[in-house]
C-alpha positions as CSV (number, residue, x, y, z in Angstrom):
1,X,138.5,67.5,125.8
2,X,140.3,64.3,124.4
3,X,141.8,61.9,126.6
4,X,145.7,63.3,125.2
5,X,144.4,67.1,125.4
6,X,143.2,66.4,129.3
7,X,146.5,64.6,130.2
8,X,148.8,67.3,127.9
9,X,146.9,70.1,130.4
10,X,147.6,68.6,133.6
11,X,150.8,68.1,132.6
12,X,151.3,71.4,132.0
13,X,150.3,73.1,135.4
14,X,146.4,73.8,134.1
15,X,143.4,72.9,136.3
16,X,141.3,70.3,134.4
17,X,138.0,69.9,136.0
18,X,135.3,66.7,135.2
19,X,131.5,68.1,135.0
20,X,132.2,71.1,137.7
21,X,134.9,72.5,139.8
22,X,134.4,70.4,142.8
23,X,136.1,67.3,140.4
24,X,140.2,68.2,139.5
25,X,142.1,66.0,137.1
26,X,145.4,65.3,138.8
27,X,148.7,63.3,138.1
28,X,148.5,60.6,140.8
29,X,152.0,59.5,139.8
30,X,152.4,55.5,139.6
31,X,148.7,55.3,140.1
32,X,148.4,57.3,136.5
33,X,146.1,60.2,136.0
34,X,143.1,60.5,138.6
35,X,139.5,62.3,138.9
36,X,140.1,63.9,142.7
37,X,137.0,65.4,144.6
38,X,137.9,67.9,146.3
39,X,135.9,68.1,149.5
40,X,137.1,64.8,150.5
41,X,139.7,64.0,148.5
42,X,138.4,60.6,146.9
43,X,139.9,59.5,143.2
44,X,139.1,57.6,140.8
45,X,140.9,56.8,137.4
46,X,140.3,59.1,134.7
47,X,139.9,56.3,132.6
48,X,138.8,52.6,133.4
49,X,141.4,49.7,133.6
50,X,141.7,49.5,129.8
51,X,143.6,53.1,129.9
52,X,141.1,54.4,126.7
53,X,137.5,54.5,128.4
54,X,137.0,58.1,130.4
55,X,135.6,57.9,133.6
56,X,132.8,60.9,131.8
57,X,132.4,62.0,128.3
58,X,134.8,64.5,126.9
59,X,132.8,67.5,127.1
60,X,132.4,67.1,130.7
61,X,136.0,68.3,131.1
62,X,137.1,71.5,131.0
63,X,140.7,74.0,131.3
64,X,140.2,76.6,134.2
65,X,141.5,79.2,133.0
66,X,141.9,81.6,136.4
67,X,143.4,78.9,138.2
68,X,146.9,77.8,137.5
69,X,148.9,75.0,139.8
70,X,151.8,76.4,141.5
């Protein structure tokens, strides 16, 4: 997935997850759009400071499909 498609599916309600479902793509708000683990809820950016470069590669992510966000 592209940067715009993984942002566009969060936005939406869908679960993005980064290399397997333990990682979750979230909206952190004012601190932009985050990489969460979540067993112990650590983030990171999904991208580095320069707001282009993913923290992974793009087929790492991935829509799950029989999860939606309430």
């Amino acid at each position: 997935m592209t940067l715009q498609e993984i942002k566009k599916a969060v936005d939406e309600g869908k679960v993005v997850h980064c290399g397997n479902s333990l990682y979750e793509v979230i909206n952190g708000g004012k601190a932009g759009y985050l990489i969460r683990c979540t067993s112990n809820d650590h983030c990171i950016g999904l991208t580095w400071q320069d707001g282009v470069t993913m923290n992974g590669e793009e087929e790492d992510f991935y829509i799950n499909n029989s999860k939606l966000k309430k």
